[in-house]
N, C-alpha and C positions, 0 to 999 in steps of 0.2 A: 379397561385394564390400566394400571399404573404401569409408566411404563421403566420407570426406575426399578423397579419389582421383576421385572419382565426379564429372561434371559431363553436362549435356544439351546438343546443342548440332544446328543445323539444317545440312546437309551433303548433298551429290552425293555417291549411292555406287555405285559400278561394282563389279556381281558378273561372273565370266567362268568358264565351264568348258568341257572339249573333249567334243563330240559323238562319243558311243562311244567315250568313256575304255576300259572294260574290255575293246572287243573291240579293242582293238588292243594292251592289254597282253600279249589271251590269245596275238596272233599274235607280238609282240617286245619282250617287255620291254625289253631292253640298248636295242633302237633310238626305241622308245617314247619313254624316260625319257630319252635324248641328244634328240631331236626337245622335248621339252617342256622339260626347262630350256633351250633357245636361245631360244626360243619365247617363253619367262618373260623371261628375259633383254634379249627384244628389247621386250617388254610395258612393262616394270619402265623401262624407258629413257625411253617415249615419255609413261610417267603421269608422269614425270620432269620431261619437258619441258614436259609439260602443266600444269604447276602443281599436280601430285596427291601424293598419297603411298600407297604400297601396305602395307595394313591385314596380313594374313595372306595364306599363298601355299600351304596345304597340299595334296599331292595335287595331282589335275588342276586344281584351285580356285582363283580367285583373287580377292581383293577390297581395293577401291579405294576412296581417295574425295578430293573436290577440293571445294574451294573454291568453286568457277564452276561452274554447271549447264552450261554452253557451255562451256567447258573438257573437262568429263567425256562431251560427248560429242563434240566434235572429236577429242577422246582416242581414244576410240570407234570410230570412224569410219578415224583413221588407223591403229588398230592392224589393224583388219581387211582394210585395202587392202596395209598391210605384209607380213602375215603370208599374205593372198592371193600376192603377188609370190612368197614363200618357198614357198609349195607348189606352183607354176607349174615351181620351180626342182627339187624333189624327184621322187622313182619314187614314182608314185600309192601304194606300199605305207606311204610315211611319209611321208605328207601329214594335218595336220593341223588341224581347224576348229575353234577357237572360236567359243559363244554367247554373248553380251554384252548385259545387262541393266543397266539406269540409275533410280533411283529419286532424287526428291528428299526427305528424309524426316527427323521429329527421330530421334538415336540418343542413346546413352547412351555415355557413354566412359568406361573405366576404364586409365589410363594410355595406352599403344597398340591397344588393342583398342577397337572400337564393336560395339555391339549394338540388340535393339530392331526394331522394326516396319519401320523404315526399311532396314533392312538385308532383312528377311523380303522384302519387295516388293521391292526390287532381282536377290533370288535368285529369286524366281518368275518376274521379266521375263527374266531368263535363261534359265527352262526353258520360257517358248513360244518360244523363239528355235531360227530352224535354223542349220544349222552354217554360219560365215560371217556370221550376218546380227548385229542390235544392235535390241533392243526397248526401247521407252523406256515408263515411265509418265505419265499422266494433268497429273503438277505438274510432269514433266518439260518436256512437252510446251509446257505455259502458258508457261515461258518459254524458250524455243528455235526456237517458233513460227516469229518472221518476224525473228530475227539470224543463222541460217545459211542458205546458200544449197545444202540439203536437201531433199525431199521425203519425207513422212509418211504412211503409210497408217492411218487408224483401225481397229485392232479389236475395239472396243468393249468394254464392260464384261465384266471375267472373276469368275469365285468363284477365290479361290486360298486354297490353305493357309495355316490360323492365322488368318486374317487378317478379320474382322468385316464389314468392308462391302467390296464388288464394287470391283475396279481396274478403271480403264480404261486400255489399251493399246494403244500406237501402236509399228508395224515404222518403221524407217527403209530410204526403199528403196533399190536400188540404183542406185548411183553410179558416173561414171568414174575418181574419186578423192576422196581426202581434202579440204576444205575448209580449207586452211591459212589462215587470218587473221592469222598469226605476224608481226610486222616485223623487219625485217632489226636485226641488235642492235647497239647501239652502242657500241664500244671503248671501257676504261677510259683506255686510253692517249693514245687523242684528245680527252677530255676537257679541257677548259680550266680548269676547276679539280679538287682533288682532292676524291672522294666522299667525303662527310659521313662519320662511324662512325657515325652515326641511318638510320633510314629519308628517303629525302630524294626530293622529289615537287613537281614543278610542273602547275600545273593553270592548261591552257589555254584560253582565251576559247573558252565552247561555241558553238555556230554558229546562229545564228539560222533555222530552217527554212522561215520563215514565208512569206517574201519579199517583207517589207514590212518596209523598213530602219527604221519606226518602231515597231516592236515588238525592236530589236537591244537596247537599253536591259533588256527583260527577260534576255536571254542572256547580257548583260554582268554584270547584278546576280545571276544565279546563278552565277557563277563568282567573282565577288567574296566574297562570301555564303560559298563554300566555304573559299577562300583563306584569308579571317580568321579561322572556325570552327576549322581546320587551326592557324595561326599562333599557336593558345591553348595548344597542347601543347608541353609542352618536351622530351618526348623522338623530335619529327618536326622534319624543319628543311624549310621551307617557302619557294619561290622567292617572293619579288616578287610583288603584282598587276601594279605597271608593267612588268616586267620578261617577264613571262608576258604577257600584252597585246602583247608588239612584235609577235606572229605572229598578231593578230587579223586577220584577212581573206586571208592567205595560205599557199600550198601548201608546207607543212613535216610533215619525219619525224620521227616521236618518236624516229628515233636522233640527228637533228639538232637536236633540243631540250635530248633529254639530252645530248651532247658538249658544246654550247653553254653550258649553264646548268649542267654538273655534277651530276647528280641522277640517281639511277635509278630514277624512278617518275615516270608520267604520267598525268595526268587527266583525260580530254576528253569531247567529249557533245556532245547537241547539245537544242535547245528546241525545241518547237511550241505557240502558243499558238492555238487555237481556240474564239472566244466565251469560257465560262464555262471551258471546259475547256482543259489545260497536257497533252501528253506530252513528257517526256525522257528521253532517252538519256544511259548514260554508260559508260563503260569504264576499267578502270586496267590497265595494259601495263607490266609489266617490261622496260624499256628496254634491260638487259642481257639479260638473254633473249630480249629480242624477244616473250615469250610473254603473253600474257592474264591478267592477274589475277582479275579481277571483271569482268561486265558487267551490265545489267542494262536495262529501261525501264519507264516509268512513263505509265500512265497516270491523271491524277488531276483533281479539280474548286479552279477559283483558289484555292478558297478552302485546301486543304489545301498550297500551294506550300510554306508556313513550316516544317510536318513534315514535305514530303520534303525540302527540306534539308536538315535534322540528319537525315533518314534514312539521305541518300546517304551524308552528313558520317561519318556511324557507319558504315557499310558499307567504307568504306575504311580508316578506321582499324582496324575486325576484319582484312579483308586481309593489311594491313601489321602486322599481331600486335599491336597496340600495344595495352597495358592503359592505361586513363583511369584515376585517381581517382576518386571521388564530385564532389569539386568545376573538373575538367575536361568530367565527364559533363553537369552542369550548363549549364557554359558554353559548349558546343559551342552550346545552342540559338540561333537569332534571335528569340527571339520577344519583343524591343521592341517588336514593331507584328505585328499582324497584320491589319493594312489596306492592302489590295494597292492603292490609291490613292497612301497615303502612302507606302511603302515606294517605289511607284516616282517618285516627286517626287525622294526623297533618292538614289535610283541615280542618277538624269538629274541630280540636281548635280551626283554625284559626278564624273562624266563630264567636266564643265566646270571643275571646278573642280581638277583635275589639270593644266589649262594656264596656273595662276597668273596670265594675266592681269588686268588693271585691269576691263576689260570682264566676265572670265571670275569675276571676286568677286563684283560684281554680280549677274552670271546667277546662278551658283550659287546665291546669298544668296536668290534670290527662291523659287529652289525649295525649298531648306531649310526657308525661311519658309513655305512653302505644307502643304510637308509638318507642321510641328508645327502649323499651323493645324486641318489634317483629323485627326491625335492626336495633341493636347495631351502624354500620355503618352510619345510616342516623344520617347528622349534624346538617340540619336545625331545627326538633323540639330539639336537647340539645338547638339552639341558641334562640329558643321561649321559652324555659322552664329560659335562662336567663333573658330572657325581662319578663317574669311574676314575677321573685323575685324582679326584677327594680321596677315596678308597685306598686309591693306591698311596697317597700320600700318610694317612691316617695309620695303618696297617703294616706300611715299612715292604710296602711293593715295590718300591723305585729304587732308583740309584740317586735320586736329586728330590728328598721333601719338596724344598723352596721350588723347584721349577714345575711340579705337580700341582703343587699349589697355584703357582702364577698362573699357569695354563686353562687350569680347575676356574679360579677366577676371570679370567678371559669370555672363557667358553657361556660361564655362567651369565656374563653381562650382555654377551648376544644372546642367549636365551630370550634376556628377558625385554631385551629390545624389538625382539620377535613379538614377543605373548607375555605382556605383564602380567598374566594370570593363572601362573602355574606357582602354586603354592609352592612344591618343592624346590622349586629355584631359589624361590625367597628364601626358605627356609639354609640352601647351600650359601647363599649368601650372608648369612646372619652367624652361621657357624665360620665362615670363611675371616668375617670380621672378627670375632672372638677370637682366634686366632692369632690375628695382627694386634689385639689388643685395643681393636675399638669397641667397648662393650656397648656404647649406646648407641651405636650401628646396630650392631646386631641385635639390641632387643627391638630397634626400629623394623628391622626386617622381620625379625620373627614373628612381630605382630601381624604384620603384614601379611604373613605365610598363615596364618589359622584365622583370619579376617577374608581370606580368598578360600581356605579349604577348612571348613568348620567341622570336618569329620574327617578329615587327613591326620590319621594318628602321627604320623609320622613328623607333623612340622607341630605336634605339639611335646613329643618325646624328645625333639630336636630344640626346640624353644625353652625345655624344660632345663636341659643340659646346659643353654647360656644361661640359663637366670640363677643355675647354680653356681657357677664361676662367677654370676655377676653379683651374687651377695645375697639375690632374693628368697631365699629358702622355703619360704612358705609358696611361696606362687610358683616354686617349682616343683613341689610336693602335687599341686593342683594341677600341674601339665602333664605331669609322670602318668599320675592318678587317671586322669580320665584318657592316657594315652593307651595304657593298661587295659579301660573298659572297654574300647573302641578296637584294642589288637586282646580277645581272648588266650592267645595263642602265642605270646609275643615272645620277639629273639631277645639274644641275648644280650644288646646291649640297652635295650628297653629295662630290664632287671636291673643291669649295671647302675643307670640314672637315677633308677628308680631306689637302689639302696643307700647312696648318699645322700638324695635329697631326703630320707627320712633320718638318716644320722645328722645332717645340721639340723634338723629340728626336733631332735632327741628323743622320737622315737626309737631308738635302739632298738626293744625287741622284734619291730618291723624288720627294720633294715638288717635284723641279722637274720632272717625267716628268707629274706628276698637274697640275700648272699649266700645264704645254702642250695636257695634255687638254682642260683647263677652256678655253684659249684658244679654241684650234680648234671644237669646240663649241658655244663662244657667237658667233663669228663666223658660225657656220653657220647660225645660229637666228636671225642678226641680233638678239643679246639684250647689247644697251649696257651694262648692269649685270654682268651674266657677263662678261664681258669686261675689266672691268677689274680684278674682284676676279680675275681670273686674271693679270693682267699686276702688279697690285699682289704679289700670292704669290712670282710670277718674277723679281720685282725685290729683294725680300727676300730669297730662297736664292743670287741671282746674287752679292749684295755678300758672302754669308756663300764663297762657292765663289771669291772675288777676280776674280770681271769684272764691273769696277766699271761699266765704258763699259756694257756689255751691259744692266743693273741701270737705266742713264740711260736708254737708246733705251725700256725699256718705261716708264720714267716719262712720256717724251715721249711716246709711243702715250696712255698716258693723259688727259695733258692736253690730248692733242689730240681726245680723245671731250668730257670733261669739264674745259673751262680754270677751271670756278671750282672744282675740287678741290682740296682743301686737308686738310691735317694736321689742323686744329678738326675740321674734320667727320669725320676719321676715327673721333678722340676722345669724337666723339657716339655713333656705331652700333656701337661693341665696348666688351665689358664686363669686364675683365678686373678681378678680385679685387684682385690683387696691384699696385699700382701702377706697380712698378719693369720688370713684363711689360709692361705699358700704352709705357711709354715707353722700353723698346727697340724696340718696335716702332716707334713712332713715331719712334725716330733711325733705323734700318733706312731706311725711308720715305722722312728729311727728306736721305739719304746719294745717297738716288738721285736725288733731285731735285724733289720733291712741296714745295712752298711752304708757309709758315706757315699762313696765312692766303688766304683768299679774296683776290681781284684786288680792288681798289678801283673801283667803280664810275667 
């Protein structure tokens, strides 16, 4: 063997041969050999489907191997209820049984071929098999257990050939059919956007088993937890947490996820926390196939939750083929904290602190705080505890912008003194400079921020936002844009970005489609603020498109939300590099009807 060629790797393998191969050659060859490649043929289809691939097929032989231990035996199961039907359908003289044996085992791979032990006990599980039936082994077993709905018969520890220590093996018995767990697959064509050229995968809020809504917070923070780990890769494109979260607590298809969201990969699962002890479930589903990727469950003690997340984390990215780096392998971990205390303070912020309220700053702020009180060490809530002084400063929570700011900024440099690798930190820092008026700060940082999270909609919606103050219009079009793809689902200040940078590049009828958005939406939410920066957008495109009336009517909607709005105060909260950008905007504005100056008391 070459050994460069050569790798090991852990694999379901399906051995299959026909019960009295020879005496049925001795009675018909010609019919024999038509009967067996249809047979192969109809085999070869369903490891197909299965998510398998077929190893070698000589002679009566055949061998298999997948990915999914429950793959390889749904596999299993349905080839032999198939091939049952076809000999129902034949003259008992060419009628044909396969034995079908499953091992789960390391092998050795040399280009297409495997070899190795794991393959030896696959073919042994074969040859206790009667014709028709499917024997499994021992590790088969461990996990198949209790996610098909099968019944097992133990037959205990066998000696087989080659093979050093005693297998144990389990018949599966007989059935009225195949167990299809397949979902119905969902159309490229119905797709709302087009699928990524990456592996592209949203993973949905796992289900809390528990049935104590106050342990949802752990269910939530494992899917979170996955999300980001996912969103570190740049060659996966990763939907939204907010976006993946709309279908928390309701009855949806992963073909309705994936048409929705564009993706052909799903992640779902579900938690149970008992005392010391966590089991979860998970699953990843080829959306277009409909068919099973991986499944798997876990059973583990609190303390190890940190490593089965990068377990799972890793389990799907093998899946989905996808080769890491070293320093992706790295970063996939969580393990800032490994204090299921503190860990969950900063889940339960996070929770609140996605409703940007005045009130929701607050809350959040206490749990952040609580959390770096219990370890010191953990970065991530300081870098949430700086995004909440941001908010409040942004929003007009505070009594002191500048000292929310400075704090915001503080907070934010210990962040990242901690863990230079949290994208949104950068990303706080790149807006923080904008701010101050160092624009080439901030496009430094914001690069920075989507160079660490390449599926972090969020530092590219936020990057988007400097490059628009910072002159670049087109390249902020391209940040909005794919911020957009990656949040289906996006708030409302994703829109907001998203409608100026298509008005400085004169897109118009875009940007007035995305400001109607914005409107509507924020009236829906009863969110004052949203509201006008939508009607403020729509008044600006309306006078560039000449309906100037139209341009007045949203000014007056304005000022009838806010009558002491004024042109200063525009001039306060946008930051625009270039001056002469600054103050067309502001004649845009002052055209529609927006006052100099505040009313006079």
């Amino acid at each position: 063997m070459n050994a460069q060629k050569i790798q090991r790797k852990l694999t379901a393998i399906l051995s299959a041969d026909v019960e009295g191969y020879s005496r049925l050659m001795g009675e018909d060859e010609v019919q024999t050999i038509r009967t067996l490649t249809a047979y192969k043929e109809a085999m070869t289809a369903l490891i197909e489907q299965h998510r398998g691939r077929v190893v070698d097929a000589p002679g009566d032989n055949l061998l298999a191997e997948f990915a999914s231990v429950v793959d390889a035996v749904q596999c299993a199961v349905e080839i032999q209820r198939q091939l049952a039907e076809c000999n129902q359908e034949a003259s008992p003289e060419c009628e044909m049984h396969f034995r079908i044996g499953i091992n789960l085992g390391d092998v050795v791979q040399e280009e297409d071929r495997i070899y190795g032990d794991g393959v030896n006990i696959a073919a042994r599980m074969e040859g206790l098999c009667d014709g028709g039936g499917v024997c499994i082994s021992g590790t088969v077993f461990e996990h198949v257990e209790n996610k098909l709905d099968l019944e097992f018969e133990d037959l205990g520890e066998h000696e087989v050939k080659n093979i050093k220590k005693p297998v144990r093996v389990y018949r599966v018995l007989p059935y009225s059919g195949a167990v299809d767990q397949r979902v119905e697959p969902a159309s490229i064509k119905k797709m709302a956007f087009p699928l990524p050229d990456k592996p592209s995968i949203a993973v949905l809020p796992f289900d809390n088993m528990s049935g104590d809504p106050e342990q949802d917070y752990i269910a939530d923070g494992i899917s979170e937890n996955i999300i980001t780990a996912l969103s570190y890769i740049p060659e996966m494109f990763v939907i939204a947490r907010n976006s993946s979260f709309t279908y928390k607590g309701k009855p949806v298809k992963v073909q309705q996820v994936s048409e929705e969201l564009g993706v052909r990969y799903v992640l779902e699962g579900s938690v149970l926390k008992s005392g010391d002890k966590v089991r979860i479930t998970a699953q990843l589903i080829d959306a277009i196939t409909g068919g099973h990727m991986w499944s798997e469950r876990y059973d583990r003690d609190l303390n190890d939750l940190f490593s089965l997340l990068d377990e799972i984390t890793r389990a799907v990215v093998v899946a989905l083929q996808v080769e890491l780096t070293h320093g992706e392998q790295a970063r996939i971990s969580f393990g800032s904290t490994h204090n299921f205390e503190a860990w969950g303070c900063a889940v339960k912020g996070m929770s609140i602190f996605y409703k940007f309220g005045k009130e929701d700053m607050a809350g959040s702020r206490a749990l952040f705080e609580k959390a770096v009180k219990i370890d010191p060490g953990y970065g991530f809530p300081i870098g949430m505890l700086a995004w909440t002084h941001k908010i409040d400063a942004q929003f007009g929570y505070t009594d002191s912008i500048d000292n929310s700011l400075k704090l915001s900024f503080e907070l934010a440099k210990k962040s990242v003194a901690m863990n230079d690798k949290n994208p949104m930190v950068h990303s706080l820092l790149s807006h923080i400079h904008m701010i101050q008026g160092d624009h080439e700060k901030a496009i430094q940082e914001g690069k920075k921020a989507i160079a660490l999270g390449p599926n972090v909609c969020g530092a590219y919606m936020l990057f988007g936002e400097v490059l628009i103050y910072s002159g670049h219009f087109e390249e902020a079009v391209n940040m909005c844009e794919m911020a957009m793809r990656l949040h289906p689902h996006p708030p409302l200040y994703y829109l907001g970005h998203t409608l100026v940078a298509y008005y400085w590049t004169g897109r118009y009828e875009e940007s007035l489609a995305v400001a109607e958005q914005h409107i509507e939406k924020s009236r829906k939410a009863g969110f004052a603020l949203g509201e006008v920066w939508g009607l403020m957008g729509s008044a600006l495109v309306k006078i560039k498109l000449g309906r100037l009336s139209e341009a007045r009517q949203d000014a007056e909607e304005i000022l009838k939300t806010w009558p002491w709005y004024n042109l200063d105060y525009v001039r306060s909260i946008i930051f625009y590099k270039d001056l002469t950008s600054l103050e067309h905007y502001i004649d845009g504005l002052r055209t529609a009807g927006i006052p100099e100056h505040a009313p006079s008391q």
